[in-house]
C-alpha positions in Angstrom: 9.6 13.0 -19.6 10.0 9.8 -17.0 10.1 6.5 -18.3 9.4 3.8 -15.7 11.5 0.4 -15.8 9.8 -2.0 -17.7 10.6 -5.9 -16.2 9.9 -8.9 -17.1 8.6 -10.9 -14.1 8.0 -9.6 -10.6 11.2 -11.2 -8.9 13.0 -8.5 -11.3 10.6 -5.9 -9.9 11.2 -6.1 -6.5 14.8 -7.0 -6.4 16.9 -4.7 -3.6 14.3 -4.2 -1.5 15.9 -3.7 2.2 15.5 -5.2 5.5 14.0 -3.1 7.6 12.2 -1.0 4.2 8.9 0.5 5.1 6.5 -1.0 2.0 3.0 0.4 1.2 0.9 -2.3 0.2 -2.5 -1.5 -2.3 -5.7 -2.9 -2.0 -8.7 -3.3 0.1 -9.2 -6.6 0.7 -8.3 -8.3 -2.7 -9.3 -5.6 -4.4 -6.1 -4.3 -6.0 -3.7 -6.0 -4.2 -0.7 -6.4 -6.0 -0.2 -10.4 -5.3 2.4 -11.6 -7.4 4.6 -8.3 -6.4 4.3 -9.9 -2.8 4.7 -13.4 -3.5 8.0 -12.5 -5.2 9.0 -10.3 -2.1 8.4 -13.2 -0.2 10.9 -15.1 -2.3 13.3 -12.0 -1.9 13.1 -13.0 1.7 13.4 -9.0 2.6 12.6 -9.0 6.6 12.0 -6.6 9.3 9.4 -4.6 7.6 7.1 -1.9 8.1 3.5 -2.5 6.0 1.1 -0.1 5.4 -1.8 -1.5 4.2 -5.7 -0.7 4.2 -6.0 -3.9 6.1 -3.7 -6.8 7.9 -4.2 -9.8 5.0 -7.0 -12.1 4.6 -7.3 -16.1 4.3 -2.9 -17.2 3.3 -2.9 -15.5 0.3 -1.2 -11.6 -1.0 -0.3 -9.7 2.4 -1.4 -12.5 4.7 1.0 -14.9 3.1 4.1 -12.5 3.6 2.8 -12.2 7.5 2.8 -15.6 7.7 6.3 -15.7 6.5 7.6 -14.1 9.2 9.2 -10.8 7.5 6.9 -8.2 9.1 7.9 -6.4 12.1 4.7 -3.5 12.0 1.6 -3.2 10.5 0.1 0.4 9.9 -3.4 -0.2 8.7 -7.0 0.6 9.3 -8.7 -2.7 9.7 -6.3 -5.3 11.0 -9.5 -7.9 12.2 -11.6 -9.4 10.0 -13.6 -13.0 9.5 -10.6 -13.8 7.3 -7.5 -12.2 9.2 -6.5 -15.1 11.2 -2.9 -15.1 9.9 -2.2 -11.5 11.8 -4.6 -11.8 14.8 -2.1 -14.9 15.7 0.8 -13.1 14.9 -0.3 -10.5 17.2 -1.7 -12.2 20.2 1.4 -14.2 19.7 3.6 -10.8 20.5 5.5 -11.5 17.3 3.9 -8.1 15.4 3.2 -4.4 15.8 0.5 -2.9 15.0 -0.4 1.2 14.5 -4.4 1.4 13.9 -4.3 4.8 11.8 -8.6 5.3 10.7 -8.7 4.8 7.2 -9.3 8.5 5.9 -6.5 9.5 8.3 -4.3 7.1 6.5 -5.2 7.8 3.3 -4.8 11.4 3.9 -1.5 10.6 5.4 -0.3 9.2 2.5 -1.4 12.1 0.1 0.1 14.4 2.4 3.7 12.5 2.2 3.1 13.0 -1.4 2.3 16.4 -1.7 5.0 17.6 0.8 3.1 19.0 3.1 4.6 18.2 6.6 1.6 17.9 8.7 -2.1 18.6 9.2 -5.1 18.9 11.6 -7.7 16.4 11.6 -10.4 16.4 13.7 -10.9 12.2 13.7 -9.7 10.4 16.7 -10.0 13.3 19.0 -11.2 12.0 22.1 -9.7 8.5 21.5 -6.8 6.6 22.6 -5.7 6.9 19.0 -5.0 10.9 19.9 -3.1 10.2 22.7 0.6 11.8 23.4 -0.4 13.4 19.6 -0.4 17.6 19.7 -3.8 19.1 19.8 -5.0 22.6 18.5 -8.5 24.1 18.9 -9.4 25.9 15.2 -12.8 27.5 15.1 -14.0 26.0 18.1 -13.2 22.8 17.2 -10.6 19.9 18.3 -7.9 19.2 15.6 -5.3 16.3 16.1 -2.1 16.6 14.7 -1.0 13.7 11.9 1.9 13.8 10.2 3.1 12.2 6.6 3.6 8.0 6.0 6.6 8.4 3.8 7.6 5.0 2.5 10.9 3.2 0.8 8.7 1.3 -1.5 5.1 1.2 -2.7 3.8 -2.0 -4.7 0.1 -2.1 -6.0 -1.9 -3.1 -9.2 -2.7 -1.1 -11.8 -5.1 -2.2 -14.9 -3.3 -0.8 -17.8 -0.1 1.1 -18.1 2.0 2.7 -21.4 5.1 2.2 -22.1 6.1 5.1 -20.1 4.4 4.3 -17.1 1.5 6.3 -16.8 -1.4 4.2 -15.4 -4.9 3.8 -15.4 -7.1 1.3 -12.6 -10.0 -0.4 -12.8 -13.0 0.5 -10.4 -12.3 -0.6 -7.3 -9.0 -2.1 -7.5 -8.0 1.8 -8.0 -8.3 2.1 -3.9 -5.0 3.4 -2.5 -3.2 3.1 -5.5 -2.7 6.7 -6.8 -1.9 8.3 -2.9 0.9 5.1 -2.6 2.0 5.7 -5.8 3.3 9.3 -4.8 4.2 8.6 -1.0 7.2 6.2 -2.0 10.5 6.7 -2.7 10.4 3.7 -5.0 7.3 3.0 -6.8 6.7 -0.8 -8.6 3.3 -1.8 -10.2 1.9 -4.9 -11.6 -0.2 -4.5 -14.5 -2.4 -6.5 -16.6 -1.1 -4.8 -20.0 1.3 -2.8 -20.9 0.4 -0.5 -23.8 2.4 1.9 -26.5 2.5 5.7 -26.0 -0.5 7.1 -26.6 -3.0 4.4 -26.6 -4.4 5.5 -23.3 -6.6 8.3 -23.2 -4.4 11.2 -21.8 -8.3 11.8 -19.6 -8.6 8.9 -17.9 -4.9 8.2 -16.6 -4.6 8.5 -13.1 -1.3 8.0 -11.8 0.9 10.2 -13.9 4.5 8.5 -15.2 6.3 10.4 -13.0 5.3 8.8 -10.0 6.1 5.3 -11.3 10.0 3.4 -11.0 9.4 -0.2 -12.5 6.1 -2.0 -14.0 5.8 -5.6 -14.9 2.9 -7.4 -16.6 1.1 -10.1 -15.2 -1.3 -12.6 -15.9 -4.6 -11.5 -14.3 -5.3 -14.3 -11.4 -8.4 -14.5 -9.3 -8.0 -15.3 -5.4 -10.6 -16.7 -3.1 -10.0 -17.6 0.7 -11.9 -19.6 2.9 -13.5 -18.1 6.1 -12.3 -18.1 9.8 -10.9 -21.0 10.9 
């Protein structure tokens, strides 16, 4: 059976990440975003990355603050502008970042598909758009498909709730979000988790993420984070 890592602070956690590493990044807004994964990559100072991320940060805090330190060279997301994304929409009218709009089921599915290795699929979403452009096409049925292929990623950091000792994890409502398709996409997986339980105190029913998708955990203090609106 897989044993995850077990770390004690989230410098330890994210230690060797890579220039030029593509990192999936959980959450949806703040909900579930790993932050003190990121702040500690920002520490690590790893540059040249690829994120792919529900959407492109908000306010100067969790994904907006490692934009703002300069060591993202893409973003793959679904919602890169927002009240609150003014850290990225400079970046990127500044031609100092990428970005790859991917619609947010077509990411998600994306992810899932990386994990499941299966090596491409039809969707019908975005046919019609410029998002299907110079992308292969197929009719099924009578109907358009676009052809979308696997986000496979070097690392995935996210936030789980609770996690046992051998790293099988369980979220908490919302903050679940992307969590369980990153968690099987990467080839490195690292979670922050508000407590880290013995084997078999978690219900086998209501885990999500099974151990075997998971490389390193380390337990955090839960933090809240507000931002202030569009400057």
């Amino acid at each position: 059976m897989s044993r995850a890592q077990l770390l004690q602070t989230p410098d330890e956690a994210v230690a060797g990440v890579e220039d030029g590493s593509t990192v999936l990044v959980g959450g949806f807004g703040l909900a579930g975003m790993p932050f003190d994964l990121i702040d500690a990559l920002i520490r690590q100072g790893a540059r040249d990355l690829t994120i792919v991320s529900n959407n492109a940060g908000n306010g100067d805090v969790g994904l907006a603050a490692l934009l703002k330190a300069g060591q993202v060279r893409k973003v793959i997301c679904s919602f890169p502008r927002q009240a609150d994304s003014y850290v990225f929409d400079g970046l990127y009218h500044e031609g100092k970042i990428e970005l790859e709009l991917v619609p947010q089921g077509n990411l998600a599915e994306r992810m899932r598909a990386a994990g499941a290795g299966i090596g491409a699929f039809f969707c019908p979403t975005a046919v019609g758009t410029p998002l299907a452009e110079g992308k292969e096409t197929r009719e099924i049925d009578g109907r358009t498909y676009v052809l979308e292929y696997p986000i496979k990623a070097d690392y995935a950091l996210i936030a789980a709730h609770r996690a046992d000792t051998l790293g099988n994890l369980v979220y908490r409502k919302t903050a679940r979000n992307f969590g369980p398709v990153m968690a099987t996409a990467a080839r490195t997986t690292i979670v922050q988790v508000s407590q880290v339980v013995p084997v078999g105190t978690l219900d086998p029913e209501a885990v999500v993420t099974p151990s075997i998708f998971v490389d390193r955990i380390v337990q955090v203090e839960t933090r809240s984070y507000t931002v202030q609106g569009a400057r």
